[in-house]
C-alpha positions as CSV (number, residue, x, y, z in Angstrom):
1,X,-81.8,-190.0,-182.0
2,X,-81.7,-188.6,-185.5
3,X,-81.5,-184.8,-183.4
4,X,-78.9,-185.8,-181.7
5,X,-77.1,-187.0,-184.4
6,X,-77.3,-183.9,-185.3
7,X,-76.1,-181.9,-182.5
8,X,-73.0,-183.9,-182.8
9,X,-72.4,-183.2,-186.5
10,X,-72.9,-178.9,-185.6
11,X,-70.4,-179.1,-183.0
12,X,-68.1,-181.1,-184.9
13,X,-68.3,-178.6,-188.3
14,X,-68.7,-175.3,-185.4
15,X,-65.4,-176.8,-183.7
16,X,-62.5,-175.5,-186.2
17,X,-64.4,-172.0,-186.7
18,X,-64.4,-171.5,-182.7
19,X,-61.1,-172.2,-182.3
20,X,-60.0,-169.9,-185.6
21,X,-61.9,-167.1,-184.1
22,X,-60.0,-167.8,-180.5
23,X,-56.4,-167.0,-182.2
24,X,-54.6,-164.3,-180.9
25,X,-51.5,-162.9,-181.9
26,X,-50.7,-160.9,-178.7
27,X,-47.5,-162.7,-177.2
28,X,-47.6,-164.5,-173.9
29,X,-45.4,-163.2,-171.2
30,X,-42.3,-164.0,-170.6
31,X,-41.6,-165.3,-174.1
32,X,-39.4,-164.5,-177.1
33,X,-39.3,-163.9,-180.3
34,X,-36.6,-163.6,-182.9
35,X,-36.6,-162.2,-186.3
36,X,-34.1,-162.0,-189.7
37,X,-34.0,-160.3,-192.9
38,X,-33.7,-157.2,-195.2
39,X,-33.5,-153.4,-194.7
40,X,-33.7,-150.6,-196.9
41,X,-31.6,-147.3,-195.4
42,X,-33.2,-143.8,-197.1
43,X,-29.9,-141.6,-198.6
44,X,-28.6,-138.3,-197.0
45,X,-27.8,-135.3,-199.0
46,X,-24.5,-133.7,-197.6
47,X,-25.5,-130.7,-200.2
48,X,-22.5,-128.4,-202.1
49,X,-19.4,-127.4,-200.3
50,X,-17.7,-125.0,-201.8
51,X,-13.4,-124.6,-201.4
52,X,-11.7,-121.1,-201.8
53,X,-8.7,-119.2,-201.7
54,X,-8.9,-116.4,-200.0
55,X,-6.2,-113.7,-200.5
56,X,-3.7,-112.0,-198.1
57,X,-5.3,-108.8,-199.2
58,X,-8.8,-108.5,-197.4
59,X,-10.4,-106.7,-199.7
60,X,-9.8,-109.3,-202.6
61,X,-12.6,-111.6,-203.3
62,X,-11.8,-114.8,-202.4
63,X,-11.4,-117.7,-205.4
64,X,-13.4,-120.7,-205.6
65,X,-11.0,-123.5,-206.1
66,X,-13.8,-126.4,-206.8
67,X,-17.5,-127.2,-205.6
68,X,-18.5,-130.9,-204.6
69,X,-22.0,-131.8,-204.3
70,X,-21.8,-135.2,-202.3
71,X,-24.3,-137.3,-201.5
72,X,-25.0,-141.0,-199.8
73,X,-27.4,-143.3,-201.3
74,X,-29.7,-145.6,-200.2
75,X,-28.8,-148.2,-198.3
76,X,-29.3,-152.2,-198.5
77,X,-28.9,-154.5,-196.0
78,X,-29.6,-157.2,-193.0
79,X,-31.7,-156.5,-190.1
80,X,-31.9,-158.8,-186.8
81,X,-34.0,-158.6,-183.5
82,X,-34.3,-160.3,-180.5
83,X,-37.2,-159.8,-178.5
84,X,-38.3,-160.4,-174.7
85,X,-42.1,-160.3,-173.9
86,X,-42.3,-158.4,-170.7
87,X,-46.6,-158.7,-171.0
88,X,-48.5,-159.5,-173.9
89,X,-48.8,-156.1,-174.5
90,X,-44.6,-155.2,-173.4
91,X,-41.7,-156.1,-174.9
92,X,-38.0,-155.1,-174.7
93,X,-35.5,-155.4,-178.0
94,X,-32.0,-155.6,-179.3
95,X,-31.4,-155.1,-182.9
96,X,-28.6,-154.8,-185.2
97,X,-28.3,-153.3,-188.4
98,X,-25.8,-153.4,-191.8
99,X,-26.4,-151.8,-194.5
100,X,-24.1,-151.0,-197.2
101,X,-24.8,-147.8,-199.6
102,X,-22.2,-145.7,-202.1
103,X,-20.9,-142.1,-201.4
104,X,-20.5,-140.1,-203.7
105,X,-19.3,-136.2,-204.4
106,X,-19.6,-135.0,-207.6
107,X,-16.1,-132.0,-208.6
108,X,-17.4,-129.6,-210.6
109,X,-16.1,-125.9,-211.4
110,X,-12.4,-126.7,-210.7
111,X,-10.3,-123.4,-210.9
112,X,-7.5,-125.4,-213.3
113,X,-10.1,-126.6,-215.7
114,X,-10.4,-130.1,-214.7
115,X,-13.1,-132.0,-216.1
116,X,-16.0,-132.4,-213.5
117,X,-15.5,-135.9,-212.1
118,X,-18.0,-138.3,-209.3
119,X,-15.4,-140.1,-207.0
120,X,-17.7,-142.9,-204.8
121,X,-16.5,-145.1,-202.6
122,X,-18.7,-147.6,-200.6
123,X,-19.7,-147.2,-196.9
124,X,-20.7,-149.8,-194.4
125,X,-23.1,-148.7,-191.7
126,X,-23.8,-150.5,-188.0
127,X,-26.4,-149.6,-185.8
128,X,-26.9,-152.1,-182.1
129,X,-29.8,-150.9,-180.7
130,X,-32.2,-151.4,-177.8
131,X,-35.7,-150.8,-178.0
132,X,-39.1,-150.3,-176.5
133,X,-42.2,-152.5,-178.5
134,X,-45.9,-152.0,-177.4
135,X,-48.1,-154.3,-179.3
136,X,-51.4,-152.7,-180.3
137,X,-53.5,-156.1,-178.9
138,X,-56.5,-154.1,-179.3
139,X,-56.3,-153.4,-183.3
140,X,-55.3,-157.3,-184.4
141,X,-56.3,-158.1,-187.7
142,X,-57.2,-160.8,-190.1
143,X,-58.8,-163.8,-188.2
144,X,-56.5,-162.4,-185.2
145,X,-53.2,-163.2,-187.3
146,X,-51.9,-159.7,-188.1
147,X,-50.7,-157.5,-184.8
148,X,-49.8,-154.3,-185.2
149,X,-46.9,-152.4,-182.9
150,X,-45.4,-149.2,-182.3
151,X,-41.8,-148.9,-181.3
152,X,-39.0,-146.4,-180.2
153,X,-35.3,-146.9,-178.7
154,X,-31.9,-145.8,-179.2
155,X,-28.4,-147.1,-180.1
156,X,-24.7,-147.0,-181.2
157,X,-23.6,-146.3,-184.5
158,X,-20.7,-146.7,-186.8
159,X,-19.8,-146.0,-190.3
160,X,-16.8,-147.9,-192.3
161,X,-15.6,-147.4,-195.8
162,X,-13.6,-150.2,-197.7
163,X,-10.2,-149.2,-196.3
164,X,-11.7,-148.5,-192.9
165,X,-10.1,-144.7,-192.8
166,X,-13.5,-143.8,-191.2
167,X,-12.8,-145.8,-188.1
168,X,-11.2,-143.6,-185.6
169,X,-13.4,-140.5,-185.0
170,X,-16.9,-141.3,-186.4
171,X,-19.1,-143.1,-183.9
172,X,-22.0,-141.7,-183.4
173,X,-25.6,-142.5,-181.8
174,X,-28.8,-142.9,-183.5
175,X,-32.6,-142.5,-182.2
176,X,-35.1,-143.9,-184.1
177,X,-38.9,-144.1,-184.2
178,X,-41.6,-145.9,-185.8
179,X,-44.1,-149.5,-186.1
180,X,-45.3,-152.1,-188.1
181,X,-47.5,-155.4,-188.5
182,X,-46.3,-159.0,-187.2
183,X,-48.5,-161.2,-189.5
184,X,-48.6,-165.3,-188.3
185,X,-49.2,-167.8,-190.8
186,X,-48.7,-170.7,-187.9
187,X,-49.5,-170.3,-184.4
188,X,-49.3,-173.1,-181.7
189,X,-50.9,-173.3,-178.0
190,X,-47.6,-175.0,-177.1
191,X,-44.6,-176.7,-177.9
192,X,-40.5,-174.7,-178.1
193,X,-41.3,-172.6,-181.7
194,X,-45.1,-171.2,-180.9
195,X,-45.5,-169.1,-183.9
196,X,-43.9,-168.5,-187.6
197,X,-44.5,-165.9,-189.2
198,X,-43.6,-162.1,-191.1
199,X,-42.7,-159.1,-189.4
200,X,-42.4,-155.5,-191.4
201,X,-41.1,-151.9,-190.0
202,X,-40.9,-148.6,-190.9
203,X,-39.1,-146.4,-188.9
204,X,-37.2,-142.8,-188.8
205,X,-33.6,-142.9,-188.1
206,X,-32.3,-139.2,-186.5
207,X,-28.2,-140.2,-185.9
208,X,-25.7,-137.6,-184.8
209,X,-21.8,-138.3,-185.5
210,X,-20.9,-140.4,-188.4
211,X,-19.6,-139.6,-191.6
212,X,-20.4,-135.8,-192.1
213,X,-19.5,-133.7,-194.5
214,X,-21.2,-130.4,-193.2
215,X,-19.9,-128.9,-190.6
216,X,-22.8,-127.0,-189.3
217,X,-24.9,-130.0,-189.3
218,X,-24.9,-132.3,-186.1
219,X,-28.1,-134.1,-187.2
220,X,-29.5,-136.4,-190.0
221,X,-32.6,-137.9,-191.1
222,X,-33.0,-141.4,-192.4
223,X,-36.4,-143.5,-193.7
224,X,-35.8,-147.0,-193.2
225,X,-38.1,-150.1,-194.5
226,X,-37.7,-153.6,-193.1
227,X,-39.1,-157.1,-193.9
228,X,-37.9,-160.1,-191.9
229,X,-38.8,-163.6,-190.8
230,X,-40.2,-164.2,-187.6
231,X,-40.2,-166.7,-184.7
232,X,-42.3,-166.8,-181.5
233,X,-41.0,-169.2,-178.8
């Protein structure tokens, strides 16, 4: 009796341990999952453009009028998705992006003497995209809470500055690259919200159009860091 007392007891302690080590963070199929919460948009360096006078005579040197070194900084903002689980393994996304960073060009060698001077303005960014996700089931992590993913897609982008002058000719598009960990602090066999947890990206941006301030240039690089809420349903 006393044995089987026992036996009862070890299953009892055993139970929560078996079920911990069952967790998996790979999504079921056909499900969703929808995330919210901060971005970080790396800066672009539009390097020095120089403008001259150049003279009717062509053998004349031409005359530097000014130089302007300009410059976008790094970008904060809100980051969304909204996620279909194709298979546990598959999923299709649409995100959108804001982010709000300063421009600035920096007048220096001004042919009438002027004092060198920054002008900045600030610049709104958008970027809607669509995305492929391929959760890494195989490499999940932490008691089976932590699921890395690798993800890649496209989208539109468009940039506005506070008086919206940069509306008519700017869109562009934007490509972008890159993975992360969802991490689930509450998982659930069943019920409408299955999961809460913490999601994190990095990812590089490569946009053409947009504000551009190079003419010879027709692409840009971007680093972007993300950190957002997560829901499973």
């Amino acid at each position: 009796m006393s044995g089987a007392r026992t036996l009862v007891w070890l299953i009892l302690a055993l139970t929560p341990v078996t079920a911990a080590a069952q967790q998996t963070p790979a999504p079921r199929a056909r499900s969703f999952e929808l995330s919210a919460g901060g971005i970080a948009l790396g800066p672009v360096d539009f390097g020095t453009a120089t403008a001259s006078l150049i003279a009717n005579q062509s053998a004349a040197p031409e005359s530097t009028l000014f130089r302007a070194d300009s410059r976008l900084g790094a970008g904060l903002g809100l980051d969304g998705r909204l996620a279909f689980n194709i298979t546990r393994a598959l999923a299709v996304e649409g995100g959108f992006v804001w982010t709000r960073a300063t421009l600035e060009s920096r007048i220096t060698s001004d042919v009438e003497g002027v004092p060198d001077v920054t002008l900045a303005q600030e610049l709104d960014t958008y970027f809607i995209e669509a995305s492929a996700v391929w959760h890494l089931n195989g490499l999940a992590f932490a008691g089976g809470r932590a699921l890395p993913f690798v993800a890649g897609g496209a989208g539109y982008m468009r940039q506005l500055d506070d008086e919206q002058m940069l509306t008519n000719d700017n869109p562009g598009t934007v490509y972008h690259a890159g993975g992360g960990v969802k991490y689930f602090f509450l998982q659930r066999p069943r019920g409408f919200i299955r999961g809460l947890g913490l999601r994190g990206d990095a990812r590089l941006y490569v946009r053409t159009g947009g504000v551009e301030l190079d003419q010879d240039r027709t692409r840009r690089n971007q680093w972007a860091v993300a950190a957002a809420l997560l829901v499973r349903f």
